[in-house]
C-alpha positions as CSV (number, residue, x, y, z in Angstrom):
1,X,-81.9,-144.0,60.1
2,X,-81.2,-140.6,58.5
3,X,-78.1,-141.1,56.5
4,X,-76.0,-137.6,56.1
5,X,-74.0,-137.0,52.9
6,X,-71.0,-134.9,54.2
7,X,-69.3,-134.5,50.3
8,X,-71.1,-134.5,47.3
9,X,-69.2,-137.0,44.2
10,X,-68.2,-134.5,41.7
11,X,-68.9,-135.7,38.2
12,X,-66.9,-134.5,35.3
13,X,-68.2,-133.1,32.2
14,X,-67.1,-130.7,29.3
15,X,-67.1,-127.5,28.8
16,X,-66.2,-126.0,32.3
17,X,-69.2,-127.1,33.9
18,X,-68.8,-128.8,37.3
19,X,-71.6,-131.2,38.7
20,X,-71.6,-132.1,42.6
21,X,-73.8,-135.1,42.8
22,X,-75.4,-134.9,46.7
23,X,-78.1,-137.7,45.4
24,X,-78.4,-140.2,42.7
25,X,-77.3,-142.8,41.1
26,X,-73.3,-142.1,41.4
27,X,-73.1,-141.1,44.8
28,X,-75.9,-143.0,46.9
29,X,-77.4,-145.6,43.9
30,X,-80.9,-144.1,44.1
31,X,-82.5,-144.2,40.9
32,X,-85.5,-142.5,41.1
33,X,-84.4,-139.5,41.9
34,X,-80.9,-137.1,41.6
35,X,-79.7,-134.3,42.8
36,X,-77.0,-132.2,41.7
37,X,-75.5,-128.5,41.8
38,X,-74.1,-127.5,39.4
39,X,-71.9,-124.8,37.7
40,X,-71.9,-123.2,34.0
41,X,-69.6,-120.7,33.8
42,X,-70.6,-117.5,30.5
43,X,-70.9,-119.0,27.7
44,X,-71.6,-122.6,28.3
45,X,-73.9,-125.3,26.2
46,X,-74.8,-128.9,26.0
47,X,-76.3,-130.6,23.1
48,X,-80.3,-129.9,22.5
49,X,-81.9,-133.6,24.8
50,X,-85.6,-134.5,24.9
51,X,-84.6,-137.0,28.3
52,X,-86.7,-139.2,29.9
53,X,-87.0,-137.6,33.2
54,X,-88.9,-134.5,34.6
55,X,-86.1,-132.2,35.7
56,X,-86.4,-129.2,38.2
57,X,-83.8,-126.5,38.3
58,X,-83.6,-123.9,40.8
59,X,-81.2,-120.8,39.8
60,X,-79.0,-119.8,43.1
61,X,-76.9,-117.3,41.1
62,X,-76.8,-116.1,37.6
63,X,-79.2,-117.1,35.1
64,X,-79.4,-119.9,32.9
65,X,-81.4,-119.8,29.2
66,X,-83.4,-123.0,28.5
67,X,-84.3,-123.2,24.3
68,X,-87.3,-125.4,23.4
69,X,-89.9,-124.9,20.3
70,X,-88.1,-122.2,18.7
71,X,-88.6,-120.2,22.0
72,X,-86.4,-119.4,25.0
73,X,-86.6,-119.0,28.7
74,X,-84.0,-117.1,30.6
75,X,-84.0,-118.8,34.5
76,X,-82.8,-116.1,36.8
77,X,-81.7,-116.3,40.3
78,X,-84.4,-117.3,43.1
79,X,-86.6,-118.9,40.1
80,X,-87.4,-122.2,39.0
81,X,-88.3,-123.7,35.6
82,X,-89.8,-127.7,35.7
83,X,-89.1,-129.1,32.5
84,X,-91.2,-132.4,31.5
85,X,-89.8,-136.1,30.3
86,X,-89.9,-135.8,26.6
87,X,-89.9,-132.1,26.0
88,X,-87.1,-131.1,23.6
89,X,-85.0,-128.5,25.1
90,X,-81.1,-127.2,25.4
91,X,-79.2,-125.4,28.3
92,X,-77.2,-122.6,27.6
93,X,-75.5,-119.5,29.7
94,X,-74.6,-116.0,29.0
95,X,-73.3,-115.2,32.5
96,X,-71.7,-117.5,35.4
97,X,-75.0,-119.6,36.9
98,X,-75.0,-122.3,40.0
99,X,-78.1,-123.8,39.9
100,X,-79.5,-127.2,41.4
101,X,-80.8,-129.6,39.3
102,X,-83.1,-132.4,40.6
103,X,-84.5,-135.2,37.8
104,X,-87.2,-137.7,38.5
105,X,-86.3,-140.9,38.0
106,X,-82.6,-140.0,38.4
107,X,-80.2,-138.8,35.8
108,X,-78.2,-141.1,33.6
109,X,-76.1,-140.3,30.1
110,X,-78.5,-143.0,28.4
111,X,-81.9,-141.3,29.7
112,X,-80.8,-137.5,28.5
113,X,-81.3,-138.6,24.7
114,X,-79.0,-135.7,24.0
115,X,-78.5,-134.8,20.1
116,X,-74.8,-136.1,20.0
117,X,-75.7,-139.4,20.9
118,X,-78.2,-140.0,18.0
């Protein structure tokens, strides 16, 4: 049976970012796949992560920059950027961005291998 999800579960984070979880493993337990919308307001960053998941993000509004290699890639609104498990990379904006993100498996804190958890 199809199973509707009427509210998202709005996980907290720093920074001013907001994440609305629609699928994963906070709000529905799946753990092969999440996904999320999310928004950075200007000037927002996270710690460089090499995770291990493929993640896809899909800019609504705004544009997100995505470092990796000594390189970066500025996501704009109506594109998409698929970033692979193991690839080293860092999330950054310069202007307000919603975006959906969707990770294969699903997210989790331990699977991000972010830079401040070393």
């Amino acid at each position: 049976m199809p199973e509707l999800i009427s509210e998202p579960t709005m996980i907290p984070v720093p920074g001013g970012k907001s994440i609305a979880e629609y699928v994963g493993r906070v709000k529905t337990g799946d753990s092969d796949v999440s996904i999320a919308v999310m928004h950075a307001p200007a000037g927002w960053s996270e710690p460089a992560q090499a995770p291990n998941f493929d993640e896809f993000t899909i800019v609504i509004t705004g544009s997100i920059d995505v470092e990796h290699d000594g390189d970066t890639i500025t996501v704009g609104a109506g594109q998409a950027l698929i970033t692979r498990a193991g690839e080293k990379v860092r999330y950054l904006t310069r202007e307000d961005a919603h975006y959906v993100a969707i990770c294969v498996p699903a997210f989790a804190p331990e699977l991000a291998n972010r830079d401040d958890e070393a």
